[in-house]
C-alpha positions as CSV (number, residue, x, y, z in Angstrom):
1,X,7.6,19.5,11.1
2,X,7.2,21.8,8.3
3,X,4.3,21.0,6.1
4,X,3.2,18.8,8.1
5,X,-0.6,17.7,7.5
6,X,-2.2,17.4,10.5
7,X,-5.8,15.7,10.5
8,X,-8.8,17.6,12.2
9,X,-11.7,15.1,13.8
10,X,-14.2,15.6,10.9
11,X,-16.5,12.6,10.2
12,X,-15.3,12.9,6.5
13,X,-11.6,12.4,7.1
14,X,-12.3,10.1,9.8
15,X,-14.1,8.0,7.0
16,X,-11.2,8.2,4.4
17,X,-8.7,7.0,7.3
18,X,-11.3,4.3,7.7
19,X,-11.1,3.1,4.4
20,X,-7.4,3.5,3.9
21,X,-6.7,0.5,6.6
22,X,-9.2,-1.7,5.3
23,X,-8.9,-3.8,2.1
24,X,-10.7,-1.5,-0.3
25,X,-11.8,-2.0,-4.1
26,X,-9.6,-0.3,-6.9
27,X,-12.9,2.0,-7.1
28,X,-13.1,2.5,-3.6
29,X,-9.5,3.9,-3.6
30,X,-9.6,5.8,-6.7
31,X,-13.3,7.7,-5.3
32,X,-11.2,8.3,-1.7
33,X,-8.4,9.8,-3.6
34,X,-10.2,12.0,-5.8
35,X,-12.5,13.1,-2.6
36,X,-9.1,14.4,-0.8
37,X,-7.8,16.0,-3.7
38,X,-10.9,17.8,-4.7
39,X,-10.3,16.2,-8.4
40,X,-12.3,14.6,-10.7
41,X,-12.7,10.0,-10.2
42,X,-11.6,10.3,-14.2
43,X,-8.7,11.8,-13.8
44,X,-7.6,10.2,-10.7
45,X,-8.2,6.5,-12.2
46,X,-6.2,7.8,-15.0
47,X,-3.4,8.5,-12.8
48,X,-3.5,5.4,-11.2
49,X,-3.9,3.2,-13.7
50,X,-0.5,4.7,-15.3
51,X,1.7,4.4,-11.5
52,X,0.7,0.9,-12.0
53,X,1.4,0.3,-15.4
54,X,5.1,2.3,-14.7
55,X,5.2,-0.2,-11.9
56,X,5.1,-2.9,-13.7
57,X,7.5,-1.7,-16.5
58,X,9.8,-1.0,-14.1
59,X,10.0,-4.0,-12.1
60,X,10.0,-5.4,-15.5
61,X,8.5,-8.9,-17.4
62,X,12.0,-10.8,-16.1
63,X,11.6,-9.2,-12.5
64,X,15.4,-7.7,-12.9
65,X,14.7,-4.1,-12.6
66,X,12.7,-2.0,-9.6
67,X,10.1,0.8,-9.5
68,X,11.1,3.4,-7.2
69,X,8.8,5.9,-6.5
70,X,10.9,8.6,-4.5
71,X,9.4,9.9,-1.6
72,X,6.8,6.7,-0.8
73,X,9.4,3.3,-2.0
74,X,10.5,0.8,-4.1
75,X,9.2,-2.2,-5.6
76,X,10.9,-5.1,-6.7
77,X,10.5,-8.9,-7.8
78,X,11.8,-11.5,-5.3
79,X,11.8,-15.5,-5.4
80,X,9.7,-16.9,-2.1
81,X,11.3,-20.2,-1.3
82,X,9.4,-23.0,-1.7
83,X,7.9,-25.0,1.3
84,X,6.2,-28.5,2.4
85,X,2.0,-27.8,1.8
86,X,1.1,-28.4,5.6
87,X,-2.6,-29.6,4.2
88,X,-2.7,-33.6,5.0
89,X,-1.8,-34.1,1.7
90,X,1.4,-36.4,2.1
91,X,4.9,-35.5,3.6
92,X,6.3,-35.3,-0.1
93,X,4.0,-32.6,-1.2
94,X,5.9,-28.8,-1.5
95,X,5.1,-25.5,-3.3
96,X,7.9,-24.3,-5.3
97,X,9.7,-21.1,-5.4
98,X,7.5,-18.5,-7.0
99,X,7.9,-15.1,-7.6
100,X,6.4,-12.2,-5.4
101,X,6.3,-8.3,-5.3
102,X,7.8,-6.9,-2.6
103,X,7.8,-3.3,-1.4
104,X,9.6,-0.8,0.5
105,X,9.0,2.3,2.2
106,X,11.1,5.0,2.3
107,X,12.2,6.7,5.1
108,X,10.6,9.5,4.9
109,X,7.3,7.9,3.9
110,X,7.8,5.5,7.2
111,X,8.5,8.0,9.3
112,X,5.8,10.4,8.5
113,X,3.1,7.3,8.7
114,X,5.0,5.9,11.9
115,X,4.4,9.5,13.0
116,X,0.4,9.7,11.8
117,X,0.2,6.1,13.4
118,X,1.3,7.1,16.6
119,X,-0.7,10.9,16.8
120,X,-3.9,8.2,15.8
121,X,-3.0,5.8,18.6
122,X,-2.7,8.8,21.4
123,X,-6.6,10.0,19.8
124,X,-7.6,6.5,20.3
125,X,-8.3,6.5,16.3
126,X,-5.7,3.5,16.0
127,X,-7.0,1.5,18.9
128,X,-7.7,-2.2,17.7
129,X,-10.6,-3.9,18.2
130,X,-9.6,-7.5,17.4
């Protein structure tokens, strides 16, 4: 595929593909994304801090609107139904409906990490361990 990125075995990328799966502090992300861009943590957390702050505007404070971001997804406010709390508390006892972010990928953006998932899984870099 044209422009396709493909990933050579190098400790250091090996180690930002690492961190990408895990659950990662906002610094964490923001120091990883800089490191592959070969820019500066400032401007980086500048950057991010403003996707997220257009993210929010755009899904908006009544959760009408979305946020799409072309080439990676959308984002948009849904309702999660309310259930029974399964906790031994009493058969009467529910959580309500509350509001949630949900997102979407786009096809593109699916298909070339579908694609990156599979290349990792063939290298045994996506293998599971648990």
């Amino acid at each position: 595929m044209a422009g396709e990125r493909i990933l050579s075995a190098s400790t250091w990328e090996k180690e930002v593909i690492e961190v990408m799966r895990t659950k990662t502090s906002d610094d964490a992300w923001v120091r990883s994304v800089a490191q592959e861009a070969g820019m500066d943590e400032a401007g980086v957390r500048a950057v991010w801090d403003a996707a997220k702050r257009l993210i929010v505007a755009g899904v908006g404070p009544d959760g009408t609107g979305s946020c799409i971001i072309p080439g990676f997804g959308t984002f948009t406010r849904s309702i999660h139904k309310g259930h029974p709390l399964n906790l031994g508390v009493g058969p009467d006892t529910r959580i309500g409906d509350y509001p949630v972010l949900k997102f979407r990928a786009a096809d593109s953006f699916r298909g070339e990490a579908l694609g990156t998932m599979k290349k990792d899984m063939e290298t045994g870099m996506g293998t599971s361990t648990g």
